[in-house]
C-alpha positions in Angstrom: 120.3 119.3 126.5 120.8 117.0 123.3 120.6 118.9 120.5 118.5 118.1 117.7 119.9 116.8 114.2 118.2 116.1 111.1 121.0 114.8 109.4 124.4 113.3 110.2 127.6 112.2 108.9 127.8 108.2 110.3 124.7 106.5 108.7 124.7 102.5 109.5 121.7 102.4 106.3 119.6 104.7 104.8 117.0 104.7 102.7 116.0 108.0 101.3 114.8 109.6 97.4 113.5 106.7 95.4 113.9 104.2 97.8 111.7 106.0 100.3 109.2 105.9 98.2 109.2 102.2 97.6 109.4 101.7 101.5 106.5 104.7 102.2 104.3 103.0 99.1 105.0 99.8 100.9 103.3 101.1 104.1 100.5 102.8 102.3 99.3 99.8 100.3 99.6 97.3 103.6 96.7 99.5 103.9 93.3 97.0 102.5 91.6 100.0 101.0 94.9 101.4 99.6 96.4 98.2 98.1 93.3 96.5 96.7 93.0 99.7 94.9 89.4 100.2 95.9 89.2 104.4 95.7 91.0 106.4 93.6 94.8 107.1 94.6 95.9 110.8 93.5 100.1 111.0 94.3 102.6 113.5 94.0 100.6 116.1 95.9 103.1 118.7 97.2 100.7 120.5 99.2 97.2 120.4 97.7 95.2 120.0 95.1 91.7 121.5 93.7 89.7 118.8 91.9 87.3 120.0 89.9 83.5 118.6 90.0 81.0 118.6 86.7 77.6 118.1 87.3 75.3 118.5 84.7 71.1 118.1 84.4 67.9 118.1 82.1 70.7 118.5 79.0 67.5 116.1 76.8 64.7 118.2 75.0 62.1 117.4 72.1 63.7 118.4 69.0 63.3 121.6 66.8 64.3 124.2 63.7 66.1 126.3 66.2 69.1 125.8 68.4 67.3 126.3 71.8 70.0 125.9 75.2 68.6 123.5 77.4 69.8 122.1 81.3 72.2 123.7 83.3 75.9 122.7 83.9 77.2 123.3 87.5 81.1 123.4 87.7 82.3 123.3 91.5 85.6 122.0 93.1 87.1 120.0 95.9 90.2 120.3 97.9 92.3 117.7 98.8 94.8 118.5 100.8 97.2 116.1 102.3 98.7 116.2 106.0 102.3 115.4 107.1 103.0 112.3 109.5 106.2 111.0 110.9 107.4 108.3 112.7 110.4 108.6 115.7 112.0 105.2 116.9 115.0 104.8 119.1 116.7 101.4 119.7 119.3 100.9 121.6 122.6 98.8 119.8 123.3 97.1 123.5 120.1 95.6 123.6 120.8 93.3 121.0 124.5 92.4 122.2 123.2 89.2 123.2 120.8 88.5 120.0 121.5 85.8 117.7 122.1 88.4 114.9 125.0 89.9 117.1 127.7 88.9 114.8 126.8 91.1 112.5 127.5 94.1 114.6 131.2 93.7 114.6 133.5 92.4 117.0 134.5 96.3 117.7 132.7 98.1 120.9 131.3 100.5 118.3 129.3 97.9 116.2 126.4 98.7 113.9 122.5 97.7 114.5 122.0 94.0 112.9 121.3 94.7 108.6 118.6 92.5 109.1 117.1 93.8 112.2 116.9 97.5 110.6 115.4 95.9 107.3 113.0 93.6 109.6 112.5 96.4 111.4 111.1 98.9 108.6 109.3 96.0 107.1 107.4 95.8 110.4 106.6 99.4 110.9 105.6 99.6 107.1 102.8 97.2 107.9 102.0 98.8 111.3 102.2 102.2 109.1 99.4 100.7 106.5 97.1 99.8 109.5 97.4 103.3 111.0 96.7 104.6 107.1 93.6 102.3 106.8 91.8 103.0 110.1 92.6 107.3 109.3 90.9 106.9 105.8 88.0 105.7 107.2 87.4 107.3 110.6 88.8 110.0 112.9 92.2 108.0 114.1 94.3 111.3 114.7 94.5 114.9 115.5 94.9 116.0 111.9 93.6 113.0 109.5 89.9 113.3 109.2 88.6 110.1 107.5 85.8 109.8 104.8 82.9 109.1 107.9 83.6 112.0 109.7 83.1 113.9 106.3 80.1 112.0 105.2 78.2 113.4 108.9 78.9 116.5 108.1 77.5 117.0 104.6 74.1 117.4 104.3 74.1 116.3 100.8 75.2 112.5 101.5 72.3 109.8 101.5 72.2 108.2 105.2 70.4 105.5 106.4 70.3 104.8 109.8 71.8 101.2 110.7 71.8 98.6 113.6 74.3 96.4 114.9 75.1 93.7 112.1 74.2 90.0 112.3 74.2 87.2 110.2 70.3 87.4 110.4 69.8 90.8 109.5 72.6 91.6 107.2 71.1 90.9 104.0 67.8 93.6 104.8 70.5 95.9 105.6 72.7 95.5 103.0 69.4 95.6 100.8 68.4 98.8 102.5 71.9 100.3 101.3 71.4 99.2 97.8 67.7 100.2 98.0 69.1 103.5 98.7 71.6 103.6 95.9 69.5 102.7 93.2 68.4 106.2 93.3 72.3 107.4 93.0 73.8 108.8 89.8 76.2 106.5 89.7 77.6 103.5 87.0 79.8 101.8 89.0 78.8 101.5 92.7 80.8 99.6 95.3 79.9 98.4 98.9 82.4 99.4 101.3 81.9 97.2 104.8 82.5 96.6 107.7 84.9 93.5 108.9 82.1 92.4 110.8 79.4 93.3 108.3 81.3 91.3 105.4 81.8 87.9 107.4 77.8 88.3 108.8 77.1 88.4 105.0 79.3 85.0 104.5 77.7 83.4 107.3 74.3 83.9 106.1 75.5 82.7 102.9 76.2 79.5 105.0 72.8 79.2 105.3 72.5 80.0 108.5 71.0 83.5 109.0 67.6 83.8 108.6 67.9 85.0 105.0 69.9 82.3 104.1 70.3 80.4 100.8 68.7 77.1 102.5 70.4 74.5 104.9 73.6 73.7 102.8 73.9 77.3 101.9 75.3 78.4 98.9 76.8 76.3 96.2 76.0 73.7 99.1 79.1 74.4 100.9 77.6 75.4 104.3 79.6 77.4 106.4 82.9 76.8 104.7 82.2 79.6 102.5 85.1 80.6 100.3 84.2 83.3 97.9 86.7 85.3 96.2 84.3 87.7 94.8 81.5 88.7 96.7 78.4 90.6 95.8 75.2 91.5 97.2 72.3 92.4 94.2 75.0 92.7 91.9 77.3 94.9 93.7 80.8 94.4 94.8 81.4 94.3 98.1 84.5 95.1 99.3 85.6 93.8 103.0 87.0 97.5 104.7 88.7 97.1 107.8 88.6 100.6 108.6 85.5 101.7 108.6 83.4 101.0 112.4 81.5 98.2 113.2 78.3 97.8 111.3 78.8 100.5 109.1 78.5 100.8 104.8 79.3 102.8 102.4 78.2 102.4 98.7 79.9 104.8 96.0 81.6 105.0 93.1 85.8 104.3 93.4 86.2 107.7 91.3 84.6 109.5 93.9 86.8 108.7 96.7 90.0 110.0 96.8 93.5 109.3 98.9 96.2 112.0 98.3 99.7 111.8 99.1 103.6 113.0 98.1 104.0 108.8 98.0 107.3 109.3 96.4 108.1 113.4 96.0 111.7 114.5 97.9 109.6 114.9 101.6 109.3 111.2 101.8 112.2 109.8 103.6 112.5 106.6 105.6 116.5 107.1 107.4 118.2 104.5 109.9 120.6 107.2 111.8 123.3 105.8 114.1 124.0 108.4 116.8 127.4 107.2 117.8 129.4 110.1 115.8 127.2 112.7 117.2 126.4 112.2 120.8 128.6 108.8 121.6 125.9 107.0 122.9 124.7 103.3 121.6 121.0 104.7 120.3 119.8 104.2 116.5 117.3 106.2 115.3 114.4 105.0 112.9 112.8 108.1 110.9 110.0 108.0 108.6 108.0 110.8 106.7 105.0 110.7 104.3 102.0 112.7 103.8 98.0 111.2 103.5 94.5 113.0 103.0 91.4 111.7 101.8 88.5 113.5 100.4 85.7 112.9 98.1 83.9 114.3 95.1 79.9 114.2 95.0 78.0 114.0 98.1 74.6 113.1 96.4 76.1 110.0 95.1 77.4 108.6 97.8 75.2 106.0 100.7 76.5 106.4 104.2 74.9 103.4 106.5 75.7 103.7 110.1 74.0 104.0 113.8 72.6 107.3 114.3 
């Protein structure tokens, strides 16, 4: 039975201490939600952290002689409390005797994985790492990442309104439905987190072509060849989310979401281990190690559209 090593003394490349970090932040902002900066990002989380929430209420009274205490102050807390993921890879040198990077293993029968494979390589699973990120902040995607929907069902205190299945003839009623919704939210700085779908229905009927469109040439007379940097809906940013589900919205403030992570404390290590020294075979072994969380602040000011 091979037994298992977590370190070794033959390393073809590694990557580890500050450099993980720039290779695990690489991964986490190839995540939309992450890299757009679009909720609030709290690092350096070793295991958790307890965020405190201050809400206060009818603090305004009519004037008089006498110092009279008026409204109340509620002081609760959060915890966010990040989860550890890995990723195991195992490539085989002798696969790539035959690649046009070959050379670059050495003319010797115990060569080394290409340079620029293993940096390809890490590039590529940084990016598959970032859509793996995205999809868990938004929704269920593993075992032990539990995204902001599947906390938003299960608080009573979160504003839902029940959706339908997007179109470019609809979406404007149900983005106003959202906002509509909002507007009763204490909140300074909302945002409209949608759907991929919901976020190119809402570019369509700015086409003109959806029954609430801006007339026949749509708008700024472009038709369907919309191209808008910035996009709002009643004066709200909207902000395209490719992890939340189909049809579904979310209007909050950025300060109330929150991702945690270690990002760049000494757990985060992304290692290229050549097994040759330990168990004489020909296998490489890609390692990488970061941890992710998400939670929010306050459920009353947050607008959770989806199908229910």
């Amino acid at each position: 039975m091979e037994q298992k090593l977590s370190t070794t003394t033959s390393i073809t490349s590694t990557y580890a201490g500050e450099f993980a970090g720039q290779y695990i932040q690489a991964a986490l902002l190839a995540s939309p939600t992450l890299g757009n900066g679009t909720i609030t990002v709290k690092p350096n989380i070793k295991y958790k952290e307890v965020v405190k929430k201050l809400a206060t209420s009818s603090i305004l009274a009519a004037a008089t002689c006498d110092f009279t205490a008026t409204g109340t102050v509620a002081l609760t807390e959060r915890i966010l409390t990040p989860v550890e993921f890995q990723v195991n890879l195992q490539l085989c040198k002798k696969d790539f005797h035959s690649d046009w990077e070959a050379i670059q293993m050495g003319y010797s029968a115990f060569d080394e994985l290409p340079r620029n494979f293993s940096d390809f390589l890490i590039g590529n699973l940084s990016q598959s790492v970032g859509a793996a990120v995205e999809t868990g902040i938004w929704q269920h995607s593993t075992n032990i990442l539990t995204g902001f929907t599947l906390l938003f069902k299960d608080d009573a205190t979160v504003v839902d309104v029940s959706g339908t299945t997007i179109t470019a003839s609809n979406v404007q009623a149900e983005l106003a439905k959202v906002v509509a919704a909002g507007l009763a939210l204490n909140t300074t700085n909302p945002v409209l987190y949608v759907a991929k779908d919901v976020y190119y229905n809402y570019l369509i009927s700015l086409g003109g072509f959806g029954a609430n469109g801006l007339g026949a040439a749509g708008y700024d007379n472009k038709g369907p060849n919309q191209t808008i940097n910035s996009l709002y809906f009643a004066g709200v940013p909207i902000i395209e989310t490719s992890g939340l589900p189909t049809s579904e919205m979310v209007m909050a403030e950025k300060e109330n979401l929150w991702f945690g992570t270690g990002l760049l404390n000494d757990t985060n290590q992304v290692k290229v281990l050549d097994m040759a020294d330990l168990d004489g075979s020909e296998n490489v072994r890609f390692v990488m190690r970061f941890t992710a969380g998400v939670q929010y602040g306050i459920g009353a000011e947050i607008v959770y559209y989806w199908i229910y």
